[in-house]
C-alpha positions as a LaTeX table, in Angstrom:
\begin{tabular}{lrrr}
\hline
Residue & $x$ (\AA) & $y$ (\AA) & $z$ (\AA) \\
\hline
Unk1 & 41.14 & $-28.02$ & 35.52 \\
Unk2 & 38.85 & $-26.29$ & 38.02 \\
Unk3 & 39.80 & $-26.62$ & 41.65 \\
Unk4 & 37.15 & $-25.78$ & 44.66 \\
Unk5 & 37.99 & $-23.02$ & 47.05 \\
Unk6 & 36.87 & $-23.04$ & 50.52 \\
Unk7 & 34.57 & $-19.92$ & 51.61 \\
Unk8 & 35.43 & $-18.14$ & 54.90 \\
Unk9 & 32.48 & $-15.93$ & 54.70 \\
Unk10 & 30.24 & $-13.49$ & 53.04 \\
Unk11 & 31.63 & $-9.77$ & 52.64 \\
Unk12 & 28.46 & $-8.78$ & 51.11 \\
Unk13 & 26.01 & $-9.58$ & 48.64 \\
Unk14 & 28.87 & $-9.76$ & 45.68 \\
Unk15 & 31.98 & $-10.39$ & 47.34 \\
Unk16 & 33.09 & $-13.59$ & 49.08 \\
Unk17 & 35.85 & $-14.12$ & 51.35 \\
Unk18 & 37.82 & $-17.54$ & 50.28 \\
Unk19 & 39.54 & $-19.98$ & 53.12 \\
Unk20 & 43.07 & $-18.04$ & 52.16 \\
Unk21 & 41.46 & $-14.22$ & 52.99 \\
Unk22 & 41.14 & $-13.63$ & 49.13 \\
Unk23 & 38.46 & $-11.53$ & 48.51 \\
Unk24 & 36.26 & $-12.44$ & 45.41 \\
Unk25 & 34.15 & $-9.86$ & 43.62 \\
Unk26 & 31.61 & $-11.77$ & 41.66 \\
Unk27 & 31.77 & $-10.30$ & 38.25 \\
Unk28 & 28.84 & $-9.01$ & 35.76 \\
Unk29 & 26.96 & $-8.64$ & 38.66 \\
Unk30 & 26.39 & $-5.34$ & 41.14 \\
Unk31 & 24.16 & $-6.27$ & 44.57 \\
Unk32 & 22.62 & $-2.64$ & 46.92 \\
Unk33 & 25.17 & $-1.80$ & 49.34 \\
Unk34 & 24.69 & $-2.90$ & 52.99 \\
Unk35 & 25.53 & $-0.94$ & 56.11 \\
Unk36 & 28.93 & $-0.08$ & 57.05 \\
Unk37 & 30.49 & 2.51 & 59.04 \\
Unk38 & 31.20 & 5.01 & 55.50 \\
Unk39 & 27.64 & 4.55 & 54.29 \\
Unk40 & 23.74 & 4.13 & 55.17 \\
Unk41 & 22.86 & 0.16 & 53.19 \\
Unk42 & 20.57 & 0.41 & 50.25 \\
Unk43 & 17.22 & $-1.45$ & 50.15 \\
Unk44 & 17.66 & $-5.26$ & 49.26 \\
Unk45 & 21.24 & $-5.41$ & 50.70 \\
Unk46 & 21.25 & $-7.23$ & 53.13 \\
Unk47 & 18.56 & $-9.59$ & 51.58 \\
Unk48 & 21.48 & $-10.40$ & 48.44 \\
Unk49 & 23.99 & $-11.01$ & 51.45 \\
Unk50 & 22.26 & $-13.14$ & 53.69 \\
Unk51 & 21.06 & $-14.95$ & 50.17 \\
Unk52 & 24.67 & $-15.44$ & 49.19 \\
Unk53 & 25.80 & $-16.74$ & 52.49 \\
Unk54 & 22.97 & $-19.37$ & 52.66 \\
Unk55 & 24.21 & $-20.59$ & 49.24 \\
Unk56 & 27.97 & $-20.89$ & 50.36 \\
Unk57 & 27.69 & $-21.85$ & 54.02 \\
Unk58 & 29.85 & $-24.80$ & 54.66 \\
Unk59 & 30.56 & $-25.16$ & 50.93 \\
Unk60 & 33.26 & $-24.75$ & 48.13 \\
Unk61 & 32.87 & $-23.38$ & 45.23 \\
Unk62 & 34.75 & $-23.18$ & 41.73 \\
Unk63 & 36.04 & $-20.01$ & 40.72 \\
Unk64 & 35.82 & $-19.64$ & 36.38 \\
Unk65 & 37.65 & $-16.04$ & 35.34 \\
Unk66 & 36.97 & $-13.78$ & 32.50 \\
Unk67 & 39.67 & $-11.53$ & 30.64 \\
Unk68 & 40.59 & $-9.55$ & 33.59 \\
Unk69 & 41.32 & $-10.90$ & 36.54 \\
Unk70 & 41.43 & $-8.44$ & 38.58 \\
Unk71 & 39.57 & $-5.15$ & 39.90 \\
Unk72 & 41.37 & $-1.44$ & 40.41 \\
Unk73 & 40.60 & $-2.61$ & 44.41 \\
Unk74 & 43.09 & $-5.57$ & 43.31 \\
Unk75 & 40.11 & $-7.83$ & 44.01 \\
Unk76 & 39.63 & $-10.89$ & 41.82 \\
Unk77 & 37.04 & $-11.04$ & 39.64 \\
Unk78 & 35.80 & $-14.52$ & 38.78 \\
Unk79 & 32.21 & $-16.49$ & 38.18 \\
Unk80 & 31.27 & $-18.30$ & 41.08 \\
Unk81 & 29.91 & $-21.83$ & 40.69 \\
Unk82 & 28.84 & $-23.70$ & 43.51 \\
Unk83 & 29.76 & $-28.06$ & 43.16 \\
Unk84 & 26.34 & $-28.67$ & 41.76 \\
Unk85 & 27.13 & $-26.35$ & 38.85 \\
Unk86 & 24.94 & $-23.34$ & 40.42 \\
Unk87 & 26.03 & $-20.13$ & 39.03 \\
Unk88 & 25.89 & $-17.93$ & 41.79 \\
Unk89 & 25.95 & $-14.46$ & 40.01 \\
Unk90 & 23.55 & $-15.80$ & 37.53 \\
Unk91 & 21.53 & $-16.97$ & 40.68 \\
Unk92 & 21.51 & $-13.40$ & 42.32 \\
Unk93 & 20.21 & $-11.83$ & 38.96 \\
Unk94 & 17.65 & $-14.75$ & 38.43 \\
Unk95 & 16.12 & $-13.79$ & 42.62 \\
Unk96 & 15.99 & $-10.03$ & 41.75 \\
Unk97 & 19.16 & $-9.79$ & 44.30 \\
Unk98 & 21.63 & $-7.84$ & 42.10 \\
Unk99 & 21.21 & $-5.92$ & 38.81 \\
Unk100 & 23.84 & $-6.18$ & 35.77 \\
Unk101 & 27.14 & $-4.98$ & 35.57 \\
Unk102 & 29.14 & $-6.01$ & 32.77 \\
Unk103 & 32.24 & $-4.16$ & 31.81 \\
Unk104 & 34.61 & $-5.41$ & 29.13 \\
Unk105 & 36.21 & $-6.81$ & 28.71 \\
Unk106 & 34.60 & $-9.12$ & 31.00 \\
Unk107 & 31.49 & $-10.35$ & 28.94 \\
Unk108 & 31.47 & $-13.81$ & 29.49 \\
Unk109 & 27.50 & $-15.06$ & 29.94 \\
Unk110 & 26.15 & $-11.32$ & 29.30 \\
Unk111 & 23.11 & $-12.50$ & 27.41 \\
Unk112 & 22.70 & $-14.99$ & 30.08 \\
Unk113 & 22.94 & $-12.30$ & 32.67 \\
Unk114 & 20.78 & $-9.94$ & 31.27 \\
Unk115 & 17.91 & $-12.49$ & 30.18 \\
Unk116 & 17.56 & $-13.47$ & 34.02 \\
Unk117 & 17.42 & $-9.63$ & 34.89 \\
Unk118 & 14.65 & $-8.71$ & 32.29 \\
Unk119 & 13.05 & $-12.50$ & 33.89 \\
Unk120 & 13.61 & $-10.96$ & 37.45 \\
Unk121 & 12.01 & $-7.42$ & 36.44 \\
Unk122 & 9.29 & $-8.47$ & 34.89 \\
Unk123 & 8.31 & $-10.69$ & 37.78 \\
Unk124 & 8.89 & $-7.69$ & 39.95 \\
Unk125 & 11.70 & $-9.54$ & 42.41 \\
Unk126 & 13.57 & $-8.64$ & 44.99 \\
Unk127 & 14.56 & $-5.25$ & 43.91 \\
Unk128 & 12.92 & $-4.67$ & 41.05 \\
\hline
\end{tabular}
């Protein structure tokens, strides 16, 4: 049974930070850096960020895993749905917001994911 998390905030455009300080690394899915003190951000950024914290703003969301759980960063790795059934890292490749980033053994919804990036690049989105 899936249980809804609340979301603190928005790390950056694939990363949320849950009610409990657990960071979540959205998985499959790789957004441009933003701007921190170690590096200069990467064009479309701060766009995916400010996208992902309009979409979980006041909200909960469910958290669905793959076969690893968690990152060498010891961040968890899950798909991110929002109560409506959104699937936010579909969502981000869908808006031209993130590009593809499957590594197994994680390869839950990797056709999905990469038929909503060829969608996104042939439209010419975001950052594409």
């Amino acid at each position: 049974h899936r249980r809804l998390y609340p979301v603190k905030s928005v790390y950056d455009g694939d990363t949320i930070i849950l009610e409990n300080n657990q960071r979540i690394r959205l998985l499959g899915v790789n957004t441009p850096e933003i701007e921190s003190r170690h590096r200069p951000g990467e064009p479309g950024g701060a766009a995916a960020r400010t996208w992902l914290h309009n979409q979980v703003r006041n909200q909960q969301v469910y958290l669905e895993y793959d076969q690893e759980k968690k990152d060498k960063y010891d961040r968890q790795l899950a798909h991110v749905f929002l109560p409506d059934g959104t699937h936010l890292n579909l969502e981000l490749l869908k808006q031209g917001l993130a590009f593809m980033s499957i590594v197994p053994p994680n390869l839950r919804y990797a056709e999905a994911f990469s038929r909503a990036q060829q969608q996104a690049e042939k439209q010419a989105l975001g950052i594409w």
